[in-house]
DSSP file (Angstrom, degrees, kcal/mol; ACC not computed):
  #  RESIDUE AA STRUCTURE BP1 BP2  ACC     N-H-->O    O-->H-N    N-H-->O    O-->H-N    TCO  KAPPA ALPHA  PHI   PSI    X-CA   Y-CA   Z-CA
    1    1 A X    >         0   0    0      0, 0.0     3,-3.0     0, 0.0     4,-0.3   0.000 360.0 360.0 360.0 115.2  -51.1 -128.0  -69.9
    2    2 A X  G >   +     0   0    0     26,-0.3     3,-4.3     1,-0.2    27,-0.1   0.806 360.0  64.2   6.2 -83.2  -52.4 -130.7  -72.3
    3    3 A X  G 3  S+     0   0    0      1,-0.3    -1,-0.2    27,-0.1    28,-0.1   0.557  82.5  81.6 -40.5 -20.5  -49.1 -131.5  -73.6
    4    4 A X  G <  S+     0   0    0     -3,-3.0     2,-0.4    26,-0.0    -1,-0.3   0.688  82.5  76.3 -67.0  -8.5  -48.0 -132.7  -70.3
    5    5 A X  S <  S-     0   0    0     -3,-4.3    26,-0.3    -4,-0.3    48,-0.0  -0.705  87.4 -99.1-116.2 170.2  -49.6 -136.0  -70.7
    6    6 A X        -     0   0    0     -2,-0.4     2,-0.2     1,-0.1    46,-0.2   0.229  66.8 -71.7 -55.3-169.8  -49.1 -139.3  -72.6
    7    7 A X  E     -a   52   0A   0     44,-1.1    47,-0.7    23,-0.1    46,-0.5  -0.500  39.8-125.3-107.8 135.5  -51.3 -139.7  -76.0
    8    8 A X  E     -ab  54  32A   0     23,-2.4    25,-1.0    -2,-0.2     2,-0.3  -0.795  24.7-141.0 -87.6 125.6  -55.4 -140.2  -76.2
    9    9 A X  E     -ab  55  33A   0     45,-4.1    47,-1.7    -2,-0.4     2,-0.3  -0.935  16.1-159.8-101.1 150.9  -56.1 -143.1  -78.2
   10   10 A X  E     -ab  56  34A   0     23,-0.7    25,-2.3    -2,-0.3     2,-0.4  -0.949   9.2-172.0-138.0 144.5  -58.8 -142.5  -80.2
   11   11 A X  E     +ab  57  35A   0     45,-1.5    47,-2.0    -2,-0.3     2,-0.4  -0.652  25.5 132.5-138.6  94.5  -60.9 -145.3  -81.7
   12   12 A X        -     0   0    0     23,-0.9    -2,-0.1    -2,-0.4    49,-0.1  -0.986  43.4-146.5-142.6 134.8  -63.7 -144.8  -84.3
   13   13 A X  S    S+     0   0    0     -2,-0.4     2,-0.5    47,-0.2    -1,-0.2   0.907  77.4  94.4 -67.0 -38.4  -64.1 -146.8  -87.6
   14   14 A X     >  -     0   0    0      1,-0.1     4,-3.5     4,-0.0     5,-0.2  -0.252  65.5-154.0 -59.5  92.2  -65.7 -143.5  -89.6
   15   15 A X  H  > S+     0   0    0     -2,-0.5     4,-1.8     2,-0.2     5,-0.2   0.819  96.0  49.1 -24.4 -72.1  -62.4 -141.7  -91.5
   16   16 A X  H  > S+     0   0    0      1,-0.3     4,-3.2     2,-0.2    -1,-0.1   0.813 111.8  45.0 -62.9 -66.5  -64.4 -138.2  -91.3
   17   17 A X  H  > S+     0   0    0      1,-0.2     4,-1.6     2,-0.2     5,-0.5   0.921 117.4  47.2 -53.8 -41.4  -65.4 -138.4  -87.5
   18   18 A X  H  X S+     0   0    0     -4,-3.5     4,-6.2     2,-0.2    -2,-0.2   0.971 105.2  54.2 -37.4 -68.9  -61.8 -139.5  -86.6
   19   19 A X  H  X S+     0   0    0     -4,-1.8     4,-1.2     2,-0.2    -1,-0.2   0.845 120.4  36.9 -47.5 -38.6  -59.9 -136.9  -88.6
   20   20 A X  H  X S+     0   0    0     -4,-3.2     4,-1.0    -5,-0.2     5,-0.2   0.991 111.2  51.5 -91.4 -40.3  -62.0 -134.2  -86.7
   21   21 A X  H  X S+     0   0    0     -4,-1.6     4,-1.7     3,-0.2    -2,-0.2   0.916 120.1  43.8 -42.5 -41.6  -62.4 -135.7  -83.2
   22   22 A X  H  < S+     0   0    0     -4,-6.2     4,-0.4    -5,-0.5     5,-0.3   0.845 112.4  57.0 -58.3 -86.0  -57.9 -135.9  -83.8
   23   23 A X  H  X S+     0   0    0     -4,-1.2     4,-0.5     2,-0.2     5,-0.2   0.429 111.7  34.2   8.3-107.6  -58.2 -132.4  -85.2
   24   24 A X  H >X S+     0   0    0     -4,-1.0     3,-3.1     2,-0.2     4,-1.5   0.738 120.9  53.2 -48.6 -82.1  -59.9 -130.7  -81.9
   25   25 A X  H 3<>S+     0   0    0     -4,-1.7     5,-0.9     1,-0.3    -2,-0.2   0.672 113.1  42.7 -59.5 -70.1  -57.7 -133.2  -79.7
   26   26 A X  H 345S+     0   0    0     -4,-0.4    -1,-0.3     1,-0.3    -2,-0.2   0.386 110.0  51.8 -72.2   2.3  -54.8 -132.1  -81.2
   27   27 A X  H <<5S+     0   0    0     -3,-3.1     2,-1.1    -4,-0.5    -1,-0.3   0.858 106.0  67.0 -77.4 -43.1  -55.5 -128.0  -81.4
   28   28 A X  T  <5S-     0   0    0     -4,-1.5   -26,-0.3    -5,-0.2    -2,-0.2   0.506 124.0-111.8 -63.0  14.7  -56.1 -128.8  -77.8
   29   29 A X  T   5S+     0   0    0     -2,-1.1    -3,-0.2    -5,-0.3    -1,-0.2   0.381  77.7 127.5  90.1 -17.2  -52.7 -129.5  -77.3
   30   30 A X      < -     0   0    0     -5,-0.9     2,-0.3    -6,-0.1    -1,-0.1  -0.341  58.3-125.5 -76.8 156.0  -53.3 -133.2  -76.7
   31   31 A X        -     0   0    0    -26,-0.3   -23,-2.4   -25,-0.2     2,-0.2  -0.829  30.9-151.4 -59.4 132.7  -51.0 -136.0  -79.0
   32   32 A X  E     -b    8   0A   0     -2,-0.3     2,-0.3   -25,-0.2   -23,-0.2  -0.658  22.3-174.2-105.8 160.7  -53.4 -138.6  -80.7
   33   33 A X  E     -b    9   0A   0    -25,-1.0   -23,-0.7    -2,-0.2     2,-0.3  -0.858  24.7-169.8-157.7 138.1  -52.7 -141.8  -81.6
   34   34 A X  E     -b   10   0A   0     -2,-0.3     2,-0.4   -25,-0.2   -23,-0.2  -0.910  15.6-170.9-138.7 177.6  -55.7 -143.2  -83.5
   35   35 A X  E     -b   11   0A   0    -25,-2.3   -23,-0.9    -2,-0.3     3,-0.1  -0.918  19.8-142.1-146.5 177.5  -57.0 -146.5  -84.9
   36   36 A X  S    S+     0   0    0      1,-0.4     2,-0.2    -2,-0.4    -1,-0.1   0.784  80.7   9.2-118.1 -10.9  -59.7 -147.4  -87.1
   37   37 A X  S >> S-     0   0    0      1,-0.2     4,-1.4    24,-0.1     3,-0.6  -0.878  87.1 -90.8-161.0 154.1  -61.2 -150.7  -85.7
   38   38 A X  H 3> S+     0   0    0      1,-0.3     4,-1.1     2,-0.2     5,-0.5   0.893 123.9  55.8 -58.8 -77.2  -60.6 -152.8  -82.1
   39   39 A X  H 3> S+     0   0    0      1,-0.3     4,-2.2     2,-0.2    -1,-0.3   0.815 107.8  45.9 -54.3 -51.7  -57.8 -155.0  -83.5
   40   40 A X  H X> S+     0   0    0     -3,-0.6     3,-2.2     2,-0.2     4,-1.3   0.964 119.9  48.5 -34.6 -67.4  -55.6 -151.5  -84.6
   41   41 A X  H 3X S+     0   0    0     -4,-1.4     4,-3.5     1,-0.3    -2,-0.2   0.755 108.9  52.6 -48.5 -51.4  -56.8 -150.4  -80.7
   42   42 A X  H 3X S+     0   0    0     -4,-1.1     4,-1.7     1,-0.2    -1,-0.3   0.815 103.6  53.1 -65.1 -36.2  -55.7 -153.6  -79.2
   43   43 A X  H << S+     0   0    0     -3,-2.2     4,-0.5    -4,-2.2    -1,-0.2   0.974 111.9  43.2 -89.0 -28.7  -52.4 -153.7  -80.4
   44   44 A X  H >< S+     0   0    0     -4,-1.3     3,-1.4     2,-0.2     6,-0.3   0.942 117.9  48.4 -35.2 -58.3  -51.5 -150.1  -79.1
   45   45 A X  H 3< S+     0   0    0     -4,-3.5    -3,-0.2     1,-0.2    -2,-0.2   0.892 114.1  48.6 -55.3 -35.7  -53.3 -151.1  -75.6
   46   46 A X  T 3< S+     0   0    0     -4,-1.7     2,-0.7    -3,-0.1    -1,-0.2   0.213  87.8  85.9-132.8 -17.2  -51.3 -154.2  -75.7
   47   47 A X    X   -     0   0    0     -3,-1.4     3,-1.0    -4,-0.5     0, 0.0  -0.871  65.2-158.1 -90.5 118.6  -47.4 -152.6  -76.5
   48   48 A X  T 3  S+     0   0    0     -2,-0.7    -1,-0.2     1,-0.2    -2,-0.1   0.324  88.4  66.1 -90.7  20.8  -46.5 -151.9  -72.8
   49   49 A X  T 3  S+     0   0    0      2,-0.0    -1,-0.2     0, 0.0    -2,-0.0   0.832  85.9  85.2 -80.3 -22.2  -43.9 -149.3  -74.3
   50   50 A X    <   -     0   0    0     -3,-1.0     2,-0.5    -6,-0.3   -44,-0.0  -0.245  68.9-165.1 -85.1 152.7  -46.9 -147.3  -75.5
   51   51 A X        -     0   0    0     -2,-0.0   -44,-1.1     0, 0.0     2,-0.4  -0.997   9.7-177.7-131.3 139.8  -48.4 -144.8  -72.7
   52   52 A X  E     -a    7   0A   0     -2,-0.5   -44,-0.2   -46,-0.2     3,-0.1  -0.979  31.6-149.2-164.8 145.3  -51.7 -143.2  -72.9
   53   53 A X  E    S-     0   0A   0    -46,-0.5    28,-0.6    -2,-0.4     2,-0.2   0.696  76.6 -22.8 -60.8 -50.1  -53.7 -141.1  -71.2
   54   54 A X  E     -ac   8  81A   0    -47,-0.7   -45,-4.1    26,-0.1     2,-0.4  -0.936  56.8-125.1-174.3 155.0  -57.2 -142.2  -72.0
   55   55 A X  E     -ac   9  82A   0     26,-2.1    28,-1.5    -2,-0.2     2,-0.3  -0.925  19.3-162.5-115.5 151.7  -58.8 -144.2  -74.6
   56   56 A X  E     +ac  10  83A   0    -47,-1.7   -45,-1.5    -2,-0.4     2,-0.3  -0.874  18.2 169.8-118.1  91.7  -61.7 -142.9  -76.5
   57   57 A X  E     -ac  11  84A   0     26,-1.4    28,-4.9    -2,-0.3     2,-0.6  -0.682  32.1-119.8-151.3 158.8  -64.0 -145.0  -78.5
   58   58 A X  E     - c   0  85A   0    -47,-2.0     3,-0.3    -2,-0.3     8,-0.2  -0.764  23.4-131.5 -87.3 137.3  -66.9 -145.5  -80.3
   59   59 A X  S    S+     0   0    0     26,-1.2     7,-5.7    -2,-0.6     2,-1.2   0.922  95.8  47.9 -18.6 -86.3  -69.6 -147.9  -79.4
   60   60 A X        +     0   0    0      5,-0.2     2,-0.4    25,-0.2    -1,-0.2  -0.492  61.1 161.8 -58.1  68.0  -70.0 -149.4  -82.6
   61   61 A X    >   -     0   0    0     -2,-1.2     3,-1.6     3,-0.4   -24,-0.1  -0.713  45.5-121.8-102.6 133.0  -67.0 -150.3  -84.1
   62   62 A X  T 3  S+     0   0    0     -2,-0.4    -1,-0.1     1,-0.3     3,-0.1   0.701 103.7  31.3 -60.9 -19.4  -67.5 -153.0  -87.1
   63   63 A X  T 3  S+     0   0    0      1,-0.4    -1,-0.3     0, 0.0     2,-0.2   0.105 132.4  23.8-119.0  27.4  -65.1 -156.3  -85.6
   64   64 A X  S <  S-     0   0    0     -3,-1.6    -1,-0.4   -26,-0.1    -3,-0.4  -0.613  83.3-116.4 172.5 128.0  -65.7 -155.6  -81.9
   65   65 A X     >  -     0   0    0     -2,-0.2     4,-1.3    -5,-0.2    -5,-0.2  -0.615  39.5-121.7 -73.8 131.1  -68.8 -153.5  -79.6
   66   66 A X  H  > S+     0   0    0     -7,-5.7     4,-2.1     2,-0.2     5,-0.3   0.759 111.0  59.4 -50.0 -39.3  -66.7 -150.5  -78.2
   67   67 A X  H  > S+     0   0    0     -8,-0.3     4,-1.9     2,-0.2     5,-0.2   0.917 108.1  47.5 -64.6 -39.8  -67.9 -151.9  -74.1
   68   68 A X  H  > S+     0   0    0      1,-0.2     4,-0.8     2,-0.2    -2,-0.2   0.969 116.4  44.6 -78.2 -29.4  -66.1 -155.4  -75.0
   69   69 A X  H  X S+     0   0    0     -4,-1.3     4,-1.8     2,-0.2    -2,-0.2   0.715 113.0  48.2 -24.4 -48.5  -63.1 -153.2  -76.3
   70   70 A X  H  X S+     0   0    0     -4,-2.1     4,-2.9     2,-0.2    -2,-0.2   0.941 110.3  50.4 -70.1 -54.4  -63.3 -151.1  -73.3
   71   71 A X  H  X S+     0   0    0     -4,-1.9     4,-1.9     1,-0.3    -2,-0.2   0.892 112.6  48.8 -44.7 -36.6  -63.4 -154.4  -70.9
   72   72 A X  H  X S+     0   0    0     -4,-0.8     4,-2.9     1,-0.2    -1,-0.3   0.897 111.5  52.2 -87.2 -31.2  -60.0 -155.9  -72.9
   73   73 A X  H  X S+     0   0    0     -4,-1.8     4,-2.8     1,-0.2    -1,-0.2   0.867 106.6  51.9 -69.1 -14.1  -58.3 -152.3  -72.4
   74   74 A X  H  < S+     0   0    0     -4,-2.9     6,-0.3     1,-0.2    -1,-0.2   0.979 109.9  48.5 -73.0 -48.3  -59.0 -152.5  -68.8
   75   75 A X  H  < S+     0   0    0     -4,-1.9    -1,-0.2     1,-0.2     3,-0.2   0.838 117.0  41.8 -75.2 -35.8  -57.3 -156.0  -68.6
   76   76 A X  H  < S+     0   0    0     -4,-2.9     2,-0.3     1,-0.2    -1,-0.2   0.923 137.7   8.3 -65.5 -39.1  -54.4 -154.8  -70.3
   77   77 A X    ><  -     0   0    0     -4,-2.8     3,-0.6    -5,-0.2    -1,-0.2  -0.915  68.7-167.2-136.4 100.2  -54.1 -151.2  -68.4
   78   78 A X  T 3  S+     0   0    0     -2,-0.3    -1,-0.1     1,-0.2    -3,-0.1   0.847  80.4  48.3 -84.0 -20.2  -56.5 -150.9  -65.5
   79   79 A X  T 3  S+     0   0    0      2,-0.1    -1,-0.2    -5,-0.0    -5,-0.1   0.529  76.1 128.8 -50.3 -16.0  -56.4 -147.2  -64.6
   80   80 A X    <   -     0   0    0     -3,-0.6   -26,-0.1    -6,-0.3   -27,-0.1   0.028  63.2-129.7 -72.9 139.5  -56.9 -146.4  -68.1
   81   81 A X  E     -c   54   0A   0    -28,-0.6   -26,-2.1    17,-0.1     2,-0.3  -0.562  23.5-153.2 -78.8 147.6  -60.1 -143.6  -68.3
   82   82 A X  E     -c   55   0A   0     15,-0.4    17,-2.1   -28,-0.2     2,-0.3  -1.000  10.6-165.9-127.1 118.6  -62.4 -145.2  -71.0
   83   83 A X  E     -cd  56  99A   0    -28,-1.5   -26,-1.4    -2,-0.3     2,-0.5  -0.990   8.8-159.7-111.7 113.9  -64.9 -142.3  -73.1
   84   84 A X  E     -cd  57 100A   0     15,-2.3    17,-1.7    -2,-0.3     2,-0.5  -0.869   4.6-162.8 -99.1 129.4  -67.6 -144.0  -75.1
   85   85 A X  E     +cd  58 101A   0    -28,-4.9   -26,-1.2    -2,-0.5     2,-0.2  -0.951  18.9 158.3-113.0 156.5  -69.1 -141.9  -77.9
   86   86 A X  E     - d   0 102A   0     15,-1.2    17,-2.8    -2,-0.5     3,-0.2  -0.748  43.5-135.1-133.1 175.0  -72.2 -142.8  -79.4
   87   87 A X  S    S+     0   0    0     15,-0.3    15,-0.1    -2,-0.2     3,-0.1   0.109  95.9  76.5-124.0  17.0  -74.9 -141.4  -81.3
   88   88 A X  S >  S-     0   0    0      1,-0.4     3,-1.0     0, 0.0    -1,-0.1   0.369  84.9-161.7 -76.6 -20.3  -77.6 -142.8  -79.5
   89   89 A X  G >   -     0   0    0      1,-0.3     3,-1.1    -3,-0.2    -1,-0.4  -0.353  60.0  -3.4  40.9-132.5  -76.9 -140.2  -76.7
   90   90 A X  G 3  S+     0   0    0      1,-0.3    -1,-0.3    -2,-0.1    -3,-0.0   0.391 113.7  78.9  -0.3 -42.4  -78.2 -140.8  -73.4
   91   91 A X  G <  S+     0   0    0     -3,-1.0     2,-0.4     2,-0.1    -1,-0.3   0.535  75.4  97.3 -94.4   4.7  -79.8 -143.7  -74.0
   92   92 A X    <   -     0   0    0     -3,-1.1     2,-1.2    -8,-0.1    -8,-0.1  -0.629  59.7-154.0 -47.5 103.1  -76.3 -145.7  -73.8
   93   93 A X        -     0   0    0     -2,-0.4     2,-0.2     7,-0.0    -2,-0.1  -0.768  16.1-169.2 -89.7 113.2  -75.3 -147.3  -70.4
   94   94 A X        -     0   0    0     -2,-1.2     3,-0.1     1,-0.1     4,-0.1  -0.751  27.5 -76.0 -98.6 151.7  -72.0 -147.6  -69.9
   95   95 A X    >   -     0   0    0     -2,-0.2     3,-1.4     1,-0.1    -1,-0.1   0.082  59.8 -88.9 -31.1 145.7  -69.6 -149.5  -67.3
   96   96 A X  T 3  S+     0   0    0      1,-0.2    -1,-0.1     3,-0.0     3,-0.1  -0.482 116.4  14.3 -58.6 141.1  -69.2 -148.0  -63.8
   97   97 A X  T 3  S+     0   0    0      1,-0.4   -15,-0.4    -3,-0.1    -1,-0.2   0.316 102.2 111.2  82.2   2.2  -66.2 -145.5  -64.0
   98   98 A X    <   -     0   0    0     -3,-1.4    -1,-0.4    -4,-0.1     2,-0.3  -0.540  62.5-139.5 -89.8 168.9  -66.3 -145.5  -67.5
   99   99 A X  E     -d   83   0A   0    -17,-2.1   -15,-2.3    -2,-0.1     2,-0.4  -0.825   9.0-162.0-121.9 169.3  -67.7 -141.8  -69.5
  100  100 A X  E     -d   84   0A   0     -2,-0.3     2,-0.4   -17,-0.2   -15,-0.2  -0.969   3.9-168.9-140.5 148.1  -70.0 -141.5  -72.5
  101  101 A X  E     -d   85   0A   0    -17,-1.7   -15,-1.2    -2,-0.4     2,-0.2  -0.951  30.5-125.2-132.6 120.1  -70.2 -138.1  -74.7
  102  102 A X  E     -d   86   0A   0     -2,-0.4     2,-0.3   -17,-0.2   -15,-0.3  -0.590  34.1 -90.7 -55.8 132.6  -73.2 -138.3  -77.1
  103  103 A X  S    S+     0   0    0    -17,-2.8     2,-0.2    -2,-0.2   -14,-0.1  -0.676 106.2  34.1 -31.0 118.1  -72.8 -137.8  -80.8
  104  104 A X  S    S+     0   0    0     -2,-0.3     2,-0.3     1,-0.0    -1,-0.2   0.711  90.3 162.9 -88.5 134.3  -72.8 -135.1  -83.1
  105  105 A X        -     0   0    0     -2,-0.2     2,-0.4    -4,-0.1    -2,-0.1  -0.911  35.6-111.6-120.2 176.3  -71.1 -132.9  -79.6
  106  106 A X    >>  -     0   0    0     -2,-0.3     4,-1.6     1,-0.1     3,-0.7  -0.722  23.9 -99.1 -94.0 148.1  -69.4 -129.8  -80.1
  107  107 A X  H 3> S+     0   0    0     -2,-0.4     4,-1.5     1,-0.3     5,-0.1   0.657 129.9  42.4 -11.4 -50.7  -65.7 -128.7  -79.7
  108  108 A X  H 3> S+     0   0    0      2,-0.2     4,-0.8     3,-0.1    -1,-0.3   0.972 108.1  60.7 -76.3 -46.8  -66.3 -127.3  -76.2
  109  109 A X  H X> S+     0   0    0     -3,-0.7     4,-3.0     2,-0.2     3,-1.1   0.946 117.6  35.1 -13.5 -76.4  -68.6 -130.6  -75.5
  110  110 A X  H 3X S+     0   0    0     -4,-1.6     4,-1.1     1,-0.3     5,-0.5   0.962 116.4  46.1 -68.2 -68.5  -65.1 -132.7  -76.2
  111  111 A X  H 3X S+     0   0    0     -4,-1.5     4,-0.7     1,-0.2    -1,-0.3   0.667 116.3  50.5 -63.1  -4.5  -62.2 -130.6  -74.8
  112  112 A X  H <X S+     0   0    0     -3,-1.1     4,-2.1    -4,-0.8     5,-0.4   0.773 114.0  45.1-117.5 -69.3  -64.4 -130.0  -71.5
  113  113 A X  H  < S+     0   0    0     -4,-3.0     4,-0.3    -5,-0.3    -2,-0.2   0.702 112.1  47.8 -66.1   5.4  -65.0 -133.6  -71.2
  114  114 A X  H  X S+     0   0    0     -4,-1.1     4,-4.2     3,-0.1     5,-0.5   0.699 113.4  47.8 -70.9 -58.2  -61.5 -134.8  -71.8
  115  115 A X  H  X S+     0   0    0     -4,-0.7     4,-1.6    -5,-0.5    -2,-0.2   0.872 113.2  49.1 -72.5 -19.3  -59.8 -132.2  -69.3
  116  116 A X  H  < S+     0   0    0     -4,-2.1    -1,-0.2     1,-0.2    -2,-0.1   0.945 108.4  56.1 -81.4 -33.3  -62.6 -133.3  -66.5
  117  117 A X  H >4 S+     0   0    0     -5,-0.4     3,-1.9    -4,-0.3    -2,-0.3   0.937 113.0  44.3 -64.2 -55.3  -61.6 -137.0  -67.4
  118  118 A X  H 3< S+     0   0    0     -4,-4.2     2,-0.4     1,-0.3    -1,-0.2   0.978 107.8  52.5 -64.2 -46.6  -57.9 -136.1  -66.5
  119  119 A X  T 3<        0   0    0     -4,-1.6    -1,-0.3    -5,-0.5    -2,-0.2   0.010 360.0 360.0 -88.5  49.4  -58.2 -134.6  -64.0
  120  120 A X    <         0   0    0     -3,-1.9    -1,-0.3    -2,-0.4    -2,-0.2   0.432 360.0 360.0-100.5 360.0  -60.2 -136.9  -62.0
């Protein structure tokens, strides 16, 4: 069951794409915690009261590229699963052990790659 785990942070500067990427996380049962730009993200990764599940992020984020984001959560929390999305699809390389979902994906696209991401 979703609920059972700590909160997805989710990190994309675009209001519209947030509110629905929370939306579908949070019919899916999941708690969100979201932020709008890398410094918001950092200070979440950075509160060791805070627990989370996975972080989610966009590529592009306007004060910090989503891979040097991913790299600073790692050094704060090193298990944490890191999901890049982009709208470049495919043609995005990401870190070993990190995941990528292409941009625009669909509702089944996200909840099926979140639940594979937990339960690795």
């Amino acid at each position: 069951m979703p609920s059972s785990h700590p909160p997805l942070l989710v990190v994309e500067d675009d209001a519209i794409v947030r509110m629905l990427i929370v939306d579908v996380l949070e019919a899916l049962g999941y708690a969100v915690i979201e932020a709008d730009n890398a410094a918001a993200a950092l200070r979440v990764l950075n509160n060791p009261q805070q627990s989370l599940a996975l972080m989610m992020t966009d590529i592009g984020l306007p004060d910090m590229n989503g891979k040097v984001l991913a790299g600073k959560a790692l050094d704060a929390r090193p298990t944490l699963p890191i999901l890049f999305a982009s709208g470049y699809g495919d043609s995005v390389q990401v870190p070993q052990g990190m995941h990528l979902i292409g941009k625009p994906f669909s509702i089944d696209q996200l909840r099926d790659k979140v639940r594979s991401i937990l339960a690795e």
